[in-house]
N, C-alpha and C positions, 0 to 999 in steps of 0.2 A: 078669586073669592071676594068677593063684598061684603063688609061688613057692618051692618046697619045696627042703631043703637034701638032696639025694640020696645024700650022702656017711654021712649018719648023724650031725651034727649038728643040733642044735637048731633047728626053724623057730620063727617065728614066732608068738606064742601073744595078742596083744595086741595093741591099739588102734594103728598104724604112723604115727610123729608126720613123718617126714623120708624124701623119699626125692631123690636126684640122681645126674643121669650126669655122666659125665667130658666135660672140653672136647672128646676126640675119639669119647665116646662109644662107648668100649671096658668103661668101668666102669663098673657103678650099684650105688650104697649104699640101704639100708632098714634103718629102725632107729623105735622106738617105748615104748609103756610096759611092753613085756616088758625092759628095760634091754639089750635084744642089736643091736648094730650087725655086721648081714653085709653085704662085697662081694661083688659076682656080675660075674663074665665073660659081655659081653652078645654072644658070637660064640656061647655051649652054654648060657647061662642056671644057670653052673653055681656052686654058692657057693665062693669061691677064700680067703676068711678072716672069721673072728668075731671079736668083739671085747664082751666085757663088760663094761657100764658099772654104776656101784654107783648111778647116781638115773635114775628114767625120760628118755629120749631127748627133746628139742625140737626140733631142729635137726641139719642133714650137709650138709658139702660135701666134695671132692674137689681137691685141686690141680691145676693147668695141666696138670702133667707126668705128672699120675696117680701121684706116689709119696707120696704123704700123705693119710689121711682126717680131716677136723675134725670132732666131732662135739662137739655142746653141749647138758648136761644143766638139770635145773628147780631146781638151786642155783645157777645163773649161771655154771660152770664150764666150757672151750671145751677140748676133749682134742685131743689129735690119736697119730696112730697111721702107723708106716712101713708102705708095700707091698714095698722093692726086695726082687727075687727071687721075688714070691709068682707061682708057677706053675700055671695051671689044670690042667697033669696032675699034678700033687701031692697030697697030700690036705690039705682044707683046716687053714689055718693057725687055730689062737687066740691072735691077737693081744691083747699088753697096752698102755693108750694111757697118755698122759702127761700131764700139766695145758697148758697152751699160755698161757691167758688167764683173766681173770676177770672177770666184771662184779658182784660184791660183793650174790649173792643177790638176785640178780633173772634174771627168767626169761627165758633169750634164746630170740626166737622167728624169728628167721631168718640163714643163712651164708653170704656169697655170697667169691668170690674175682673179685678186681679183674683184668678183661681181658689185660691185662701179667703177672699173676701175682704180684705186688710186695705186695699188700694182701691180708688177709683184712677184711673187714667183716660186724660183728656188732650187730645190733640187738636190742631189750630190749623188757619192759614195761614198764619206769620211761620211756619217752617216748628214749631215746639211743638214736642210732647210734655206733658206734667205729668208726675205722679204725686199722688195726693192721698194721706192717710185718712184713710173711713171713719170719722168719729163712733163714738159708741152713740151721742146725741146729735146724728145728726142736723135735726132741726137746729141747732144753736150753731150749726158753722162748719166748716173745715179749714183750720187756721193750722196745720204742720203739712207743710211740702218735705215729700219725701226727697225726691230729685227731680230736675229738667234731663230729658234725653233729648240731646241737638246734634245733629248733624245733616239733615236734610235740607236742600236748600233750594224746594219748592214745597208749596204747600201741602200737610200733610191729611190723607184721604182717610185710611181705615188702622184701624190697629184689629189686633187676635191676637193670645196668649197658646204657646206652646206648654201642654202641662207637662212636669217631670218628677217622677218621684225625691231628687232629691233636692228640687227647687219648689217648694207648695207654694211660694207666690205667684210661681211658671215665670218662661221666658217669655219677653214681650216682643211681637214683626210688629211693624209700621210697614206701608206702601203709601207712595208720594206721586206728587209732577214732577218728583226729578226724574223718574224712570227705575226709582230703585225701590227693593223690601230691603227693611233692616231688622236686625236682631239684636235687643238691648237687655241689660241687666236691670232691670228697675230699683233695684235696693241702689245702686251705686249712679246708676243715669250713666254709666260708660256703654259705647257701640262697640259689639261683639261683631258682628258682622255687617256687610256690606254687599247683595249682590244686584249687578245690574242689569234690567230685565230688559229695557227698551228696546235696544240691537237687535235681541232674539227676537222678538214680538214682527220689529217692522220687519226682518227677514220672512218671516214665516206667513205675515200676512199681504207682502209684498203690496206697502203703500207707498204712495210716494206723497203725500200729504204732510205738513211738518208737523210739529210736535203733538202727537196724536197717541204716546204711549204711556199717558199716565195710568196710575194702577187705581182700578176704580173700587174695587174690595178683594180682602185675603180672608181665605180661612183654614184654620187647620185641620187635619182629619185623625178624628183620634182613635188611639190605639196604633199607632204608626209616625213615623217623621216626617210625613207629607206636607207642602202648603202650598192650597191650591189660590193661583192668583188670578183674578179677571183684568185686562189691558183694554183701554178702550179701544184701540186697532183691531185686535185680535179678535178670529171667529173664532173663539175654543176659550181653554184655559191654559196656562203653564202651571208646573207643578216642581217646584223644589223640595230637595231633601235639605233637611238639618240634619248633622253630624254631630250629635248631643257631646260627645265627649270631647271636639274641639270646638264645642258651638261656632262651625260655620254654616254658611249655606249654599245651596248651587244649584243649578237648573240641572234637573232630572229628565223631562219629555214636556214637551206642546202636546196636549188633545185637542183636536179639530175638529170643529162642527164641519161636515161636509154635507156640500146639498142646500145649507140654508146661510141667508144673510142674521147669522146666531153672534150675536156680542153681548155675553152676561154682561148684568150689570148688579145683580149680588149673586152669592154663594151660600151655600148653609149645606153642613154634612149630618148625616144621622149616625148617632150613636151606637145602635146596632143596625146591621144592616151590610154595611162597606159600600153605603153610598153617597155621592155628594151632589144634591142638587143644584139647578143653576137656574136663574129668571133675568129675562132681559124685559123690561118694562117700560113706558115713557105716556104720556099723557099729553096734551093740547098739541095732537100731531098736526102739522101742518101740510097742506096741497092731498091729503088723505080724508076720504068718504069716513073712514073710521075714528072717534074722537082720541082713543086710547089703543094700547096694546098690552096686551099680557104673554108671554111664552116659556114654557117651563120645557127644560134638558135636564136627565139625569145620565149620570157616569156611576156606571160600576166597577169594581174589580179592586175596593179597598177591604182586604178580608181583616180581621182582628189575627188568625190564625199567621199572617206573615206579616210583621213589624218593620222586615228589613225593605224600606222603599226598593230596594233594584227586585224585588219578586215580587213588586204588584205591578199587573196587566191591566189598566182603567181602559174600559171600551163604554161609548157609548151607545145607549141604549135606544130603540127605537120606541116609537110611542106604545106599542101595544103590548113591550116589553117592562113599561112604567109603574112601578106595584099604585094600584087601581086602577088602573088603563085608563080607555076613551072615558071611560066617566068621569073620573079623577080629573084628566086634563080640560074636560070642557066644564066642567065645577071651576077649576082655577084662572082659565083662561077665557071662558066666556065662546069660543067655541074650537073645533079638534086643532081647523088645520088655519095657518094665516098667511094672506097671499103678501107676495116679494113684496110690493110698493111699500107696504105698512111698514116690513121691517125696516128699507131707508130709509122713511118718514121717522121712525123712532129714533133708528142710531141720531139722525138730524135732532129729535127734540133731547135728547140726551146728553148729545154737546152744549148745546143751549141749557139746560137745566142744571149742568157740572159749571156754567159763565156764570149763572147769574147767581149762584150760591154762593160763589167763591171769590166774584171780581165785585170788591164794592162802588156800588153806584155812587156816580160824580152828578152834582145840584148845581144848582144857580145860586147865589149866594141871599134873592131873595127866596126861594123855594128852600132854601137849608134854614132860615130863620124861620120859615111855617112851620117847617116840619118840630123845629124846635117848641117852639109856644103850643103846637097840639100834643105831643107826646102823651102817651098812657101814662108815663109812671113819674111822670110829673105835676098830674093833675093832684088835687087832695083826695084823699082816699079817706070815707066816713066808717 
């Protein structure tokens, strides 16, 4: 799906590093290495405010209550930015954001907001998670760290929150480049669990490539214990249970995409339904006729009716089996079916795009004095 700002601002021109909807799923942010974070009203698809950041985008999330957007740039800096008032028959607003948080020049690569709404949590490349208390103002700052959750000792990709009735802040997974999902208590910052995926993954995917099992996104499937992980190796997903009442975790089943060269590279489950969709994507493909790719997989058989993970059967579905079918998938994909080369070409530009996010770029020491003396946010600002 494409989405174009109709009002006559600025779309999107660049590589789109973050995108999320709102806990009710009225709102969704996209923001990337064009530095332009837009929200869109998902009732008209239509863009309701901008927002210019001065270093390329890593990261967006969205408050509980929908009146705040976070967005976190590749200097380790976490903005955030007010909605009240912003009206889809208006024309769109350009929002200015405000510094929130800092993780001290290092490159935050994921934002999640803690189920209750109380915490934002930001993970890095330097191997840390934060937790961080949501001010009530928060234009004026977030200055109370709840806890650091450390134990990963490559950098960290995605977080998701397990909800639990009797934890409203939820439990919080991490997935890393060390090859592992973790499970943490956020109020204390202690590691609950520990399980590691890598082994499984390159058995299953039978690579011989080296370190090629980082965990590229998780997400939970709710109304049950499930969490579904995408491996960059991997043509499917894994799927671990949590054990709530010993909070651990443990691989449950591999789902296999068979037939195609399929390596998600996010995830997103629906709330009713029991199902979890998957898109593998990549853009500036190279030795490919095609500039980009789009591919959407969906996995059935997460009912709300069985909670207990060992009685759900996940099969995946064929395309015509896709709730909107062919229409649906050539609306998002641009067209039904896509031939092999493109998929290598992606997986290719996907490792490339996970490098240059994550490994900072090394200068010449007169090219790092340029770069200094032009900076955006050192210029005077009137």
């Amino acid at each position: 799906m494409i989405l174009v700002d109709e009002a006559g601002g600025a779309s999107h021109n660049d590589s789109i590093r973050g995108i999320k909807y709102g806990a009710n799923g009225k709102l969704f942010v996209s923001a990337g290495d064009d530095k332009l974070v837009k929200v869109w009203s998902t009732e008209s698809w239509r863009c309701i405010a901008t927002v210019c950041s001065e270093k390329r985008v890593s990261a967006v999330a969205i408050s509980n209550d929908g009146l705040h957007v976070c967005f976190a740039d590749k200097f380790g800096v976490v903005w955030v930015v007010d909605l009240p008032g912003v009206d889809e028959t208006q024309a769109p607003l350009n929002k200015k954001a405000v510094p929130l948080l800092a993780h001290y020049c290092s490159i935050i690569t994921s934002l999640e907001f803690s189920p209750d709404g109380h915490f934002i949590v930001s993970a890095d490349r330097d191997f840390k998670i934060r937790v961080t208390v949501f001010p009530k103002k928060p234009l004026d700052g977030a200055h109370e760290v709840q806890s650091f959750c450390l134990g990963h000792t490559e950098f960290v990709s995605c977080l998701a929150f397990i909800c639990t009735p009797d934890s409203p802040q939820g439990i919080l997974v991490s997935g890393g480049g060390d090859s592992t999902v973790r499970m943490w208590d956020i109020i204390s910052g202690s590691l609950l669990d520990t399980c590691a995926v890598g082994a499984k993954a390159q058995f299953e995917s039978d690579t011989t490539e080296g370190n090629c099992s980082t965990v590229t996104d998780i997400c939970t499937i709710p109304a049950c214990t499930l969490i579904a992980v995408a491996i960059q190796s991997l043509r499917g997903i894994m799927l671990l249970s949590c054990d709530l009442s010993s909070r651990t975790l443990s691989v449950m089943k591999v789902v296999s995409i068979i037939g195609e060269n399929f390596v998600p590279t996010s995830l997103g489950s629906s709330i009713s339904g029991g199902l979890l969709w998957m898109v593998t994507g990549a853009s500036k493909l190279r030795g490919s006729d095609v500039s980009s790719l789009s591919r959407v997989k969906v996995i059935s058989g997460f009912e709300k009716s069985s909670p207990d993970a060992s009685e759900q059967e996940p099969a995946v579905l064929v395309d015509s089996e896709i709730p909107g079918g062919a229409k649906l998938l050539e609306k998002l994909q641009g067209s039904i079916s896509v031939d092999e080369k493109v998929f290598l070409a992606a997986a290719d530009a996907v490792k490339t795009a996970m490098c240059n996010l994550l490994i900072k770029k090394q200068y010449s020491d007169e090219k790092r004095e340029f770069r200094k003396r032009t900076r955006n946010d050192r210029k005077s600002k009137h």
